[in-house]
C-alpha positions as CSV (number, residue, x, y, z in Angstrom):
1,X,88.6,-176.9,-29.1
2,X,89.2,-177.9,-32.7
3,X,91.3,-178.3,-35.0
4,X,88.8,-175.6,-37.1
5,X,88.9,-173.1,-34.0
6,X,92.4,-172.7,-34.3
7,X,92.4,-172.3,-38.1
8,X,89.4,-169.6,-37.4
9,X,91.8,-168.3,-34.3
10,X,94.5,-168.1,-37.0
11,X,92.7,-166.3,-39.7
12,X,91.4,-163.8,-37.3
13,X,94.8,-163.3,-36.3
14,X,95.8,-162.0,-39.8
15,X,92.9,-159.8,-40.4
16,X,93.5,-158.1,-37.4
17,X,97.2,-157.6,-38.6
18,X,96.2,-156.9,-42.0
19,X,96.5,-153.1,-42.0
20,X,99.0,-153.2,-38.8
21,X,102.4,-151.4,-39.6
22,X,104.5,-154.7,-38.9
23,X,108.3,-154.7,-39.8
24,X,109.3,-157.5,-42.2
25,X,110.3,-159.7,-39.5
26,X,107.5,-159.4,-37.5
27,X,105.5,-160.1,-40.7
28,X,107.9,-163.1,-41.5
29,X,107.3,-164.6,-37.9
30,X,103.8,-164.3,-37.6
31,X,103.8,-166.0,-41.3
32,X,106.0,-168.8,-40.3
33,X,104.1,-169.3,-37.3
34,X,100.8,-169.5,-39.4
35,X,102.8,-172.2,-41.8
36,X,104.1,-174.3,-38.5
37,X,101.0,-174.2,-36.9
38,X,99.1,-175.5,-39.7
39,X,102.2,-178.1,-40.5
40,X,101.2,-179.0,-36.7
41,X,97.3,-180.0,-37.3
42,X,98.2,-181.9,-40.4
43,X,98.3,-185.8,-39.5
44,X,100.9,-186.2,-42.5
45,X,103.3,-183.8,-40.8
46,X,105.0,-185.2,-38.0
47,X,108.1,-182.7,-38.2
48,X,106.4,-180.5,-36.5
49,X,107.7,-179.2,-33.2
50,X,104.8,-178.2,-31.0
51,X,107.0,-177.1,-27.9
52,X,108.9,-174.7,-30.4
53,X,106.1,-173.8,-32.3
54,X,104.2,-172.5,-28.7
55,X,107.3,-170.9,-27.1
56,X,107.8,-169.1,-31.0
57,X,103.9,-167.8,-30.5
58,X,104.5,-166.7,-26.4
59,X,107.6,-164.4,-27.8
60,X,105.7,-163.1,-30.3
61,X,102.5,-162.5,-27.8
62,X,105.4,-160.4,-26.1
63,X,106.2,-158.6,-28.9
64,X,102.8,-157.4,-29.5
65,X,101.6,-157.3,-26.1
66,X,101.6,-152.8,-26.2
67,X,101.1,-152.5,-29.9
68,X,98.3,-154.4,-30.9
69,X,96.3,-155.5,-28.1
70,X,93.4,-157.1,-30.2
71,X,96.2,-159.6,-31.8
72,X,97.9,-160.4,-28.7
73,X,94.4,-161.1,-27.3
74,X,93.9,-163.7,-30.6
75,X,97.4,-164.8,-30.5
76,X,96.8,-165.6,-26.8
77,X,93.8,-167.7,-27.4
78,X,95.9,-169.6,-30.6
79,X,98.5,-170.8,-27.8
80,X,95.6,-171.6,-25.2
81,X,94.5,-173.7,-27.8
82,X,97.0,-175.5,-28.9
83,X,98.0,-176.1,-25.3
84,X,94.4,-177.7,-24.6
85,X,94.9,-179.7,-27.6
86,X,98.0,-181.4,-26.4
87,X,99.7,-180.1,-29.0
């Protein structure tokens, strides 16, 4: 995988959460998550923490894991992603 499959992964991810009923810190972490990842795939970044970033995403896959099974399923494929990556 790519560095453009997980961007796609990524924008997938929001549309699918688009019109989901997301309190404001769900909505915060999945937008900081967006913002790390993408800090992650940029070669003049090196702050980013992939280890964090991954276990940040695997809480979040919990969080959604019974109420909204389409983004857990995209969120899951972001981490498998990253994780084949090496990231």
């Amino acid at each position: 995988m790519s560095q453009s499959d997980i961007k796609k992964l990524l924008t997938q991810l929001k549309d699918e959460l688009q019109g989901a009923e997301l309190d404001a810190d769900t909505r915060s972490m999945v937008q900081d998550l967006d913002s790390d990842i993408h800090a992650l795939l940029s070669p003049e970044d090196s702050e980013a923490e992939s280890a964090s970033i991954i276990e940040r995403a695997k809480a979040l896959e919990a969080d959604f894991e019974t109420r909204h099974p389409v983004a857990v399923r995209v969120l899951n494929e972001v981490i498998e992603t990253l994780v084949k990556m090496g990231l």
